[in-house]
N, C-alpha and C positions, 0 to 999 in steps of 0.2 A: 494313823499317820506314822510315817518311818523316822527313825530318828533323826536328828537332826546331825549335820555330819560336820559340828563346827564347834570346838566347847565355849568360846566365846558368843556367840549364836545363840545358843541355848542359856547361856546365863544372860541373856539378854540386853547386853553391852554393844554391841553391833546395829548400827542404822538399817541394815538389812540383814534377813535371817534366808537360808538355803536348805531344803530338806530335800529328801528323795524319798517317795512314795512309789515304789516297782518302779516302773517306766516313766513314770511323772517327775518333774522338780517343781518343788511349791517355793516361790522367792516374795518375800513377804519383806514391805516397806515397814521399817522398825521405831517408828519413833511416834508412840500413839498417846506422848502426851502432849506432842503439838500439832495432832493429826495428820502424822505423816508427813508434816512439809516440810519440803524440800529445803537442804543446807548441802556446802560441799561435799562431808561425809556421807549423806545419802547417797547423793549422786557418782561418789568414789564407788559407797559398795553396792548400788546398785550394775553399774558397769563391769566389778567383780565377779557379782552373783550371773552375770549373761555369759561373760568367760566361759566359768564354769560348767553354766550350759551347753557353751556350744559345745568344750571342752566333751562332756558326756554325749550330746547327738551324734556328735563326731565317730565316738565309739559305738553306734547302736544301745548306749546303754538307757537314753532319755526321747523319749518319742512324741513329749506335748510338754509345755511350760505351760505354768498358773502363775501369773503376776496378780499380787492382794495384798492387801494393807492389813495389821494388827490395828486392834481397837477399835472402833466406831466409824471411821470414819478412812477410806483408799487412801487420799492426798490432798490437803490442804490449798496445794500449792504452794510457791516458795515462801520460806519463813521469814514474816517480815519484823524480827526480830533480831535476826541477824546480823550484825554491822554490816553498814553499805560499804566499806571500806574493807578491801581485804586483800592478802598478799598477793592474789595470783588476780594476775591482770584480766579485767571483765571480758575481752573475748575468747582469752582460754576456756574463763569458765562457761562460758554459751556454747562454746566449741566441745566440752565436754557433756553438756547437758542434752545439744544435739546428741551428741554419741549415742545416747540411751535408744533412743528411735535409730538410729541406724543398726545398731546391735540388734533390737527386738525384729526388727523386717530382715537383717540377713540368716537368722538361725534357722536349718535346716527344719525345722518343727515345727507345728503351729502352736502359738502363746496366745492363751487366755486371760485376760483381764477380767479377773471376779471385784468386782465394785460395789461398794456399801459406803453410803453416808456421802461423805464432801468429797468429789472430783471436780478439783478448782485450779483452772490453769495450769503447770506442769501436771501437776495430776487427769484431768482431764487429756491431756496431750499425751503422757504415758498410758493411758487406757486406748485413747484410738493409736497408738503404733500396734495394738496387738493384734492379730487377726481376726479374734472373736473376743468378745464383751458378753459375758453374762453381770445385770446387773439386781441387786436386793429392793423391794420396793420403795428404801429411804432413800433408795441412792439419789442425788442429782450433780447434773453437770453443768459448768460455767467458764465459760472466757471471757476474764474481766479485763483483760490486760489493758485494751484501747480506754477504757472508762476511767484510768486510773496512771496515765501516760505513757503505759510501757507497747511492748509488740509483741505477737504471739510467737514461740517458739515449736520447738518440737515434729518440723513436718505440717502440722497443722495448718498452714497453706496451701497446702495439695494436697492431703489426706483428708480433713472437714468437707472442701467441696467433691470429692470424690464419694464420701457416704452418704451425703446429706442433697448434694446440689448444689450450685455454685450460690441461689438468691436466697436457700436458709440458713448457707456458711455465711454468708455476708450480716444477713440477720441476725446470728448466735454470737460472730465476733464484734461485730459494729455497738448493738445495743447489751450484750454481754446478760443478759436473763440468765436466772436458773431457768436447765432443761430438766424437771422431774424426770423418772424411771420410766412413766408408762408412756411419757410423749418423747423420750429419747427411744423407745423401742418404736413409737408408731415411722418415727423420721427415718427411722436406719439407725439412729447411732449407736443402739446397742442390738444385741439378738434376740437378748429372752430377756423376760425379769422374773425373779422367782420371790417367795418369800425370804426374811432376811436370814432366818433360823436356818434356812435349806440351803444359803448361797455356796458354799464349799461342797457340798455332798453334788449340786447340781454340776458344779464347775468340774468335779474331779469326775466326774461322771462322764462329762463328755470328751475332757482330757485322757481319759483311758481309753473311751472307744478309740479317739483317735490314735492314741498310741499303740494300737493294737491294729491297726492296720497293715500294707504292706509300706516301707517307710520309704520308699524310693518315689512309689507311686503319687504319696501324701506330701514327700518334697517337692518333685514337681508342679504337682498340682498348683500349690503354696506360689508356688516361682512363677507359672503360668500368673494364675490370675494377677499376682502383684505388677506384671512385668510394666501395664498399663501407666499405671500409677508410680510405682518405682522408679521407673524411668527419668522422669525430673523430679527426683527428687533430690538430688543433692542440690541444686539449684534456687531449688526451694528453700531448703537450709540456708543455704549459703546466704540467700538474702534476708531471709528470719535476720539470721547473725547482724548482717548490715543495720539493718533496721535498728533492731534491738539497741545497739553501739550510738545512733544516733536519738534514738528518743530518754536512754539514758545520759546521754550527753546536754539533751534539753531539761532535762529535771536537774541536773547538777548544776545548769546555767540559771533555772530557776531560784533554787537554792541559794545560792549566791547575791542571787538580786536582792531576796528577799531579807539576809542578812546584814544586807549592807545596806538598806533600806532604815532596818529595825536598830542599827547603830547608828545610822546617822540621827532617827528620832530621838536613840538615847541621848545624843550630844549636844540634840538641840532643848533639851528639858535642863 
């Protein structure tokens, strides 16, 4: 692997890390002691690190992205430790989170999601923005969002049923199951699964060939097939966002009842 081209990066202070391996950039989710989930800073430097990238395909100098997680496990999904309360108003930050998926679909290149361990909700939704998924045989995937009151974000309303089909996106989001490795490859939703010891060697394997192609051909290509799909997809978003705003709107109203609830039985004791 090439060095890392960041000295905070490499001293491993950064939510996300950025290498260059020849033609390849490896962008590795940084934060594996809470499996990767997702906080603002993530999601800050993850949108940096696709800069970057394009910044480089741009030049000819990067011909394939590897999106992968440090430590055990891709992404947790968002960290719900987090304070619910934060300075930037909740639809910036949806508005930024989408970002991530809009970045990974417009980069000239094709981006590989190399997956191992928990892909859970943004996680899960940052692996299908990529073009191709190789995933490790621990891996599993899950959108739990509806089970737990929230709405799916990420594209994932028009990306899910575009791999999957519209009656096992509805399946996967509605009742919100892990999908193991070898039945997310039998559905579509990943391409390969390899062993877990081999998942970067396979990944960067195919990310080379592909970046050794001719790169006009390979963007097109990329553009073609997405056009389908791509096509509504801002819309998509758009209403992720919507949603999103109002079903965190109903746990906040929840919240509230149930505190006021819980003080009035104090008063009455």
């Amino acid at each position: 692997m090439a060095q890392v081209n960041d000295p905070l990066a490499a001293s491993g202070t950064r939510p996300v890390e950025v290498a260059f391996d020849g033609s390849v950039a490896v962008v590795r989710l940084n934060r594996p002691h809470r499996l990767n989930a997702v906080n603002p800073a993530l999601v800050d430097g993850l949108l940096d690190a696709l800069a970057r990238c394009a910044d480089a395909a741009g030049r000819r100098e990067v011909g394939a992205v590897v999106l992968t997680g440090n430590g055990r496990a891709f992404c947790a999904g968002h960290d719900l430790k987090e304070p619910r309360e934060q300075p930037t108003p909740l639809a910036e930050r949806l508005d930024r989170l989408q970002e991530v998926t809009r970045r990974i679909r417009a980069l000239p290149v094709p981006v590989i999601a190399a997956v191992r361990g928990h892909a859970v909700g943004a996680g899960a939704e940052f692996a299908l923005g990529c073009d191709l998924v190789i995933a490790a045989e621990d891996a599993a995937f899950r959108f739990p969002e509806v089970g737990i009151g929230l709405s799916v974000t990420g594209g994932v309303s028009r990306l899910l049923p575009a791999l999957v089909g519209p009656a096992k996106a509805k399946e996967l989001v509605l009742l919100g199951e892990p999908v193991p490795a070898r039945e997310a490859e039998r559905i579509g939703l990943v391409n390969r699964v390899v062993p877990a010891d081999g998942l970067l060697d396979a990944t960067l394997a195919w990310a080379r060939r592909l970046a050794s192609q001719p790169p006009l051909a390979t963007s097109l290509a990329k553009t073609a097939l997405d056009e389908g799909t791509d096509g509504t997809l801002p819309s998509a978003l758009a209403l992720e966002i919507a949603h999103a705003l109002v079903t965190d709107a109903a746990i906040a109203d929840e919240e509230s009842a149930r505190a006021a609830l819980t003080g009035s039985r104090a008063r009455s004791t």
